[in-house]
C-alpha positions in Angstrom: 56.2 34.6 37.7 57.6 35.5 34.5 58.8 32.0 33.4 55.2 30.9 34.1 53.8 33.5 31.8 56.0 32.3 29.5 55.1 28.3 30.0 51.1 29.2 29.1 51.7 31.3 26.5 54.1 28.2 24.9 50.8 25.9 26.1 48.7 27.9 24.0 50.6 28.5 20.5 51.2 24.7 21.2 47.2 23.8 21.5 47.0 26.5 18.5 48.9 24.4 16.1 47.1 20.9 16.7 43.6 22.9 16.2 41.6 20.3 13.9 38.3 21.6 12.7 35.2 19.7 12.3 35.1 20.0 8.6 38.6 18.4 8.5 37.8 15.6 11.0 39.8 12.2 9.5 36.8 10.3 8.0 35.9 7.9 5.5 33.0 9.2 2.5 30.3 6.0 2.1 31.9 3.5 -0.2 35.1 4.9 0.0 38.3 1.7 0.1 40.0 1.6 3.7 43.6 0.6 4.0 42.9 -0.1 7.6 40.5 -3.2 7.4 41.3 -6.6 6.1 38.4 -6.5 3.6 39.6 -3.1 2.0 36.3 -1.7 2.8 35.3 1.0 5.0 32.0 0.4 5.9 31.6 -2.0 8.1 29.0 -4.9 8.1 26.4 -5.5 10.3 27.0 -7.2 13.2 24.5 -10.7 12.4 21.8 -10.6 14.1 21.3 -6.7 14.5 17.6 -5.0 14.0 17.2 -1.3 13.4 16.0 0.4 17.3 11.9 -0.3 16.5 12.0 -2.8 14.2 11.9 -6.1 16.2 8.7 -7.1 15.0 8.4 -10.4 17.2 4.6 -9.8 16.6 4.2 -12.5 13.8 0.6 -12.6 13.1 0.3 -8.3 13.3 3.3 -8.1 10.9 3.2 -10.9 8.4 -0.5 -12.2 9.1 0.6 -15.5 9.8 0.2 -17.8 12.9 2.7 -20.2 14.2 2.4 -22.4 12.3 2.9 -20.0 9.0 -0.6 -20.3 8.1 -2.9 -17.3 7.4 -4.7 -15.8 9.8 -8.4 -16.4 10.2 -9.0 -13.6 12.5 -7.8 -10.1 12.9 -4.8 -9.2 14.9 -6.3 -5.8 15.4 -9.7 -4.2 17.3 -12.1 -4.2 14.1 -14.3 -1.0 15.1 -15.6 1.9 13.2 -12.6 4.2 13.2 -11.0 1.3 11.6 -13.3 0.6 9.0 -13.7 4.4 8.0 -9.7 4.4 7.6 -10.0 1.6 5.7 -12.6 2.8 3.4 -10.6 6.0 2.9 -6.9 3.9 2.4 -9.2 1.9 0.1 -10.2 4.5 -1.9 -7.3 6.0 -2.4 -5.2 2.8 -3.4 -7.4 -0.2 -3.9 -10.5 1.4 -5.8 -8.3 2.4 -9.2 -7.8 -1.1 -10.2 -10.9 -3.1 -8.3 -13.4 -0.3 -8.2 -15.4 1.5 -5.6 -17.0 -1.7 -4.4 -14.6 -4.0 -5.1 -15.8 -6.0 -7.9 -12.9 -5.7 -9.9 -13.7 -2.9 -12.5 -12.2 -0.1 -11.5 -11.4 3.0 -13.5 -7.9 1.5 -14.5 -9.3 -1.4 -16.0 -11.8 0.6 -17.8 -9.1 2.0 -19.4 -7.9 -1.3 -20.5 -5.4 -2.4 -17.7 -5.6 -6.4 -16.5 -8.7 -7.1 -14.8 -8.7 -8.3 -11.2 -10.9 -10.9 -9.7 -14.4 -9.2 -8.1 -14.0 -9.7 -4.5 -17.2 -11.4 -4.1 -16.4 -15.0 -5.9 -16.6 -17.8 -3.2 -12.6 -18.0 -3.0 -12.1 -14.3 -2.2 -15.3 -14.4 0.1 -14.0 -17.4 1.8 -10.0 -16.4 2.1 -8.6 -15.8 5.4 -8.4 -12.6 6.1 -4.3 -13.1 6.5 -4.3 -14.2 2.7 -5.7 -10.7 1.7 -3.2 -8.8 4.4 -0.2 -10.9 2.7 -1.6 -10.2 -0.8 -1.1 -5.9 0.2 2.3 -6.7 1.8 4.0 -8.6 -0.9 2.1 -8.3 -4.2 0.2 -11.6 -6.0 -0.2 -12.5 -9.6 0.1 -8.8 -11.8 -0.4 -6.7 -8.3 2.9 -5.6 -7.0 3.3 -5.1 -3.3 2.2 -1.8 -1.9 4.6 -2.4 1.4 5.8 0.9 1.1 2.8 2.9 0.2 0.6 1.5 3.2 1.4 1.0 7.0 1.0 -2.1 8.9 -2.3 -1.0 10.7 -3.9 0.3 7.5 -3.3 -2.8 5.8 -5.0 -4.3 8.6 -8.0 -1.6 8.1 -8.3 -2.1 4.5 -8.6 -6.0 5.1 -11.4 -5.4 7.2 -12.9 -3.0 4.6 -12.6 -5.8 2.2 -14.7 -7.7 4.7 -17.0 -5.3 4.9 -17.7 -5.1 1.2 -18.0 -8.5 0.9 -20.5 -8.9 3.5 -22.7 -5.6 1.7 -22.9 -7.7 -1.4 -23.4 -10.9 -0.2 -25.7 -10.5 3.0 -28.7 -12.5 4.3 -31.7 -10.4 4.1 -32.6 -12.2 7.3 -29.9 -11.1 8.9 -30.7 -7.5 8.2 -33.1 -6.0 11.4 -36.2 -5.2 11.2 -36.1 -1.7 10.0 -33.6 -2.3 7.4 -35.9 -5.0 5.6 -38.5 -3.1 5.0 -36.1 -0.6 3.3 -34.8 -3.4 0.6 -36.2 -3.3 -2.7 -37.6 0.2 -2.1 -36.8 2.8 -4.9 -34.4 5.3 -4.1 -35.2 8.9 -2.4 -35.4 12.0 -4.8 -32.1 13.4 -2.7 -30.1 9.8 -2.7 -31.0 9.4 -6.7 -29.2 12.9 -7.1 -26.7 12.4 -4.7 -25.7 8.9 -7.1 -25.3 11.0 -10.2 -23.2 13.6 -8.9 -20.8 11.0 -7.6 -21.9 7.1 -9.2 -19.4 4.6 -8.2 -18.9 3.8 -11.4 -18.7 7.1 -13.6 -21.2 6.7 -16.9 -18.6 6.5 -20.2 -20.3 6.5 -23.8 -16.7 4.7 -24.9 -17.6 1.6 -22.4 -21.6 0.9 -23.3 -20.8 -2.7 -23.1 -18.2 -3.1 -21.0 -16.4 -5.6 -19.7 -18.0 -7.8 -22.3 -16.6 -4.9 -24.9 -14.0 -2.9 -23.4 -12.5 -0.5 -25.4 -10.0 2.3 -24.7 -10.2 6.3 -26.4 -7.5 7.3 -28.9 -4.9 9.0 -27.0 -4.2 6.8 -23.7 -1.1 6.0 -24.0 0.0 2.3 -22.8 -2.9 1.1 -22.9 -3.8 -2.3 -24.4 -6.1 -5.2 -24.0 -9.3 -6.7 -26.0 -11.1 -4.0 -28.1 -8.6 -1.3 -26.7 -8.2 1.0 -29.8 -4.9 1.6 -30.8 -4.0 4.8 -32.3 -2.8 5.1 -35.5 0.6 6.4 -34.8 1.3 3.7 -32.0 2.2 0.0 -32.8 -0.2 -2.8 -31.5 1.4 -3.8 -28.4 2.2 -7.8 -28.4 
């Protein structure tokens, strides 16, 4: 009985002394050289081929707005209904409207200010683009707009495209296609409450510095960066070439 005593408590001062605590665990720190692996490295690559769990994203045409062919999409990959258009409107607002204004025609507050202009989307190429042209125009950027990818989900790309639409087809609609009720409302003058409800909130607020713009933009002393035809420069800040 004794000598078993004596074999556990051996067992245990013997675990005791190969005790290896988490914070001591053998391990490699992230770019850390390996003498292990033929390459030197530690990290390993990828395996080809591998995609992060949830990213497979077989679904061309909702991902990239393309069809099989690799043409853009003419229709919407997506249910176009009203909670779509009012996340739209509100995505739209939020990062659209700076640069191409409340109703899309390209004069936004930004370009008030004397950023690049961009084109109203109500000229006959805009108007007439595939819808997967102006989904692959968010996702990876075109001409001076870069991509905004990582500032806008997949599904609210798709809902600001279909606010586009929407916009385009408010500017640009058939009075005939209106109904009945709504024709007799065109060409009306405004309510008393709608007139006041404009001016506390215009979609374009009313600037003494841009009378005559964009036929005279101009930007206040102060802004800094900001450049363009008839932006003022102030006088302690080199014309910007």
């Amino acid at each position: 009985m004794r000598n078993r005593y004596i074999l556990l408590a051996s067992a245990l001062l013997l675990a005791g002394c190969s005790r290896l605590d988490m914070q001591d665990q053998p391990k490699y720190k992230p770019q850390r050289p390996s003498d292990f692996f033929v390459d030197g490295r530690s990290g390993r690559p990828q395996v080809e081929g591998t995609i992060a769990r949830g990213d497979m994203e077989e679904d061309v045409a909702y991902y990239e707005g393309k069809n099989d062919k690799g043409d853009d999409l003419d229709i919407f990959p997506v249910a176009v209904d009203k909670a779509l258009l009012d996340r739209g409107r509100q995505r739209f607002d939020i990062y659209c409207a700076p640069c191409h204004g409340r109703i899309g025609n390209g004069l936004g507050m930004i370009v008030r200010r004397g950023f690049k202009q961009p084109p109203s989307y109500h000229i006959d190429r805009l108007r007439n683009a595939p819808v997967g042209h102006l989904y692959d125009v968010i996702t990876n950027g075109y001409g001076a707009m870069l991509n905004y990818a990582a500032q806008v989900q997949v599904r609210d790309r798709w809902a600001i495209v279909a606010y586009i639409r929407a916009l385009q087809y408010s500017q640009n609609v058939n009075v005939n296609e209106l109904s009945a009720d709504a024709r007799t409302k065109v060409g009306q003058p405004l309510s008393a409450e709608r007139q006041a409800a404009e001016r506390m909130q215009p979609l374009v607020p009313s600037d003494p510095d841009f009378n005559n713009f964009p036929a005279v933009p101009a930007t206040p002393a102060g802004v800094p960066g900001a450049f363009g035809p008839g932006a003022k420069t102030p006088s302690n800040q080199p014309e910007r070439k």
